[in-house]
N, C-alpha and C positions, 0 to 999 in steps of 0.2 A: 563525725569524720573518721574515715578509718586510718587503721594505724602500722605503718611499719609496710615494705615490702614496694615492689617497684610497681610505678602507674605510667598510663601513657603518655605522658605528658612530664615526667621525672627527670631531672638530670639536664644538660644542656642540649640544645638544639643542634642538629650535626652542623656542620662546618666543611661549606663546600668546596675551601680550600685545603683539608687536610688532608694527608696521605691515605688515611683510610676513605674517604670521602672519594677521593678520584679514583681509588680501586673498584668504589663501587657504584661510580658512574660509567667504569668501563664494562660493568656484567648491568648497565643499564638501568641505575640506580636513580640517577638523577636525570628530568627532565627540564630540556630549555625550554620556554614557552617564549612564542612571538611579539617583541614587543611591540608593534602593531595592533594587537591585540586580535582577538577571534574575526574571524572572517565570515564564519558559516552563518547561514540563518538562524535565526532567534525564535526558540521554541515556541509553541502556541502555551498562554500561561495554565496552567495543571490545575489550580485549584478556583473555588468560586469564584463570582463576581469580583476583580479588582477595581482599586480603587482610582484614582488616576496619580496620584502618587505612588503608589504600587506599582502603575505601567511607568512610569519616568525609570524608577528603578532600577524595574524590569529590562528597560532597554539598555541604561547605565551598565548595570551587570554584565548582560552579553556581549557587550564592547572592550571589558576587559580581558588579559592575556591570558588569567585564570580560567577565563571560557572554554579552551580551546580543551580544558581536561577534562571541568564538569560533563561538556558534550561527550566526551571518551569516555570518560566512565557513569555516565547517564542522570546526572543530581540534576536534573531540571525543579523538582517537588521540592530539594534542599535547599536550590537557592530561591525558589520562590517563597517560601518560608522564611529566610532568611528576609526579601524581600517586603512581608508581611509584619514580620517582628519590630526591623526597622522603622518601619512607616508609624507603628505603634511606640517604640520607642522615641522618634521623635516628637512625642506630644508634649506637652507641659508638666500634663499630670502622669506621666510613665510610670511606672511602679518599677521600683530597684531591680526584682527578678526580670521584667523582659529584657530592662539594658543590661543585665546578667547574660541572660540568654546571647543575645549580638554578638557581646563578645567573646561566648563558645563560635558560632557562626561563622565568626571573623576571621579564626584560626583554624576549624574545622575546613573550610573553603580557600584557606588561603588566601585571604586576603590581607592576612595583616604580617608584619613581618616574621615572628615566630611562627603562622602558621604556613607562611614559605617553608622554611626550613623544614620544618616536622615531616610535610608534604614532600620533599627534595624536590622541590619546583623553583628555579630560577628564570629569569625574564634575561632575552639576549637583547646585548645593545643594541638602541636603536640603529639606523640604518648611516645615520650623519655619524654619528660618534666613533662607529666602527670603521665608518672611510677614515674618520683622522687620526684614528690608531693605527691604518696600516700606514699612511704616510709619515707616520712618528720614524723617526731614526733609533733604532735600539737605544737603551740607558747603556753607557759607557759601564763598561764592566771592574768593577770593584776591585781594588788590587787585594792581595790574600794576603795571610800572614808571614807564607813565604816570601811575596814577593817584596813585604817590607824588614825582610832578614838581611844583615850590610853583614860581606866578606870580609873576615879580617884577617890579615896573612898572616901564618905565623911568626912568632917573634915579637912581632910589634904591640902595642897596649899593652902588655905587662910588665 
């Protein structure tokens, strides 16, 4: 194991509430993805003969929101691997390195929650949730500490 010095994966996951976080979704940091999930067509699978859990996968995969980036930035091979890994890790007899492997895969693709982060890919609310948040009535605004400061005139209380 090596020792000492910063790795990709070091430190905490950004945070897409933070002020540095929305500055630099405004120079176009962070990516929403649909939560609908991918729309496009579902690549022809890359590599040998699949297996038919492999194609179930296969299809699973491209159906998620994650898709919409793989497609954009070309990982058809990575998540079919990822695809093939899987399929091998769920066997009985799996050996510790492949379900090792997954869950590089996991994070590397995004699919797991730190590997959101890492990625700065967040999922927009579905389409119901977001209707019932514009019909929300704002939260009643929090009185400050001014506004619980009481005038005392002078003279009086001492």
């Amino acid at each position: 194991m090596p020792r000492g010095g910063a790795r990709t994966v070091s430190g905490p996951p950004p945070d897409p509430n933070s002020l540095r976080s929305a500055r630099a979704a405004e120079a176009g940091g962070w990516k929403t993805l649909p939560a609908e999930g991918y729309a496009g067509p579902v690549p022809e699978w890359p590599l040998t003969e699949a297996t038919p859990r492999e194609e179930t996968l296969w299809a699973d995969m491209w159906a998620k929101p994650q898709a919409v980036m793989w497609a954009e930035l070309g990982q058809d091979l990575e998540v079919a691997l990822f695809c093939r890994t899987l399929a091998e890790a769920e066997r009985p007899d799996a050996r510790a390195d492949i379900k090792k492997m997954v869950r590089g895969y996991l994070d590397s693709l995004g699919l797991s929650v730190s590997g959101m982060l890492r990625n700065r890919w967040k999922i927009a609310p579905a389409a119901e949730v977001a209707a019932l948040e514009a019909r929300d009535e704002p939260a009643p605004r929090r009185r400050s500490a001014r506004d619980r400061l009481k005038v005392v005139p002078s003279g009086e209380g001492a």
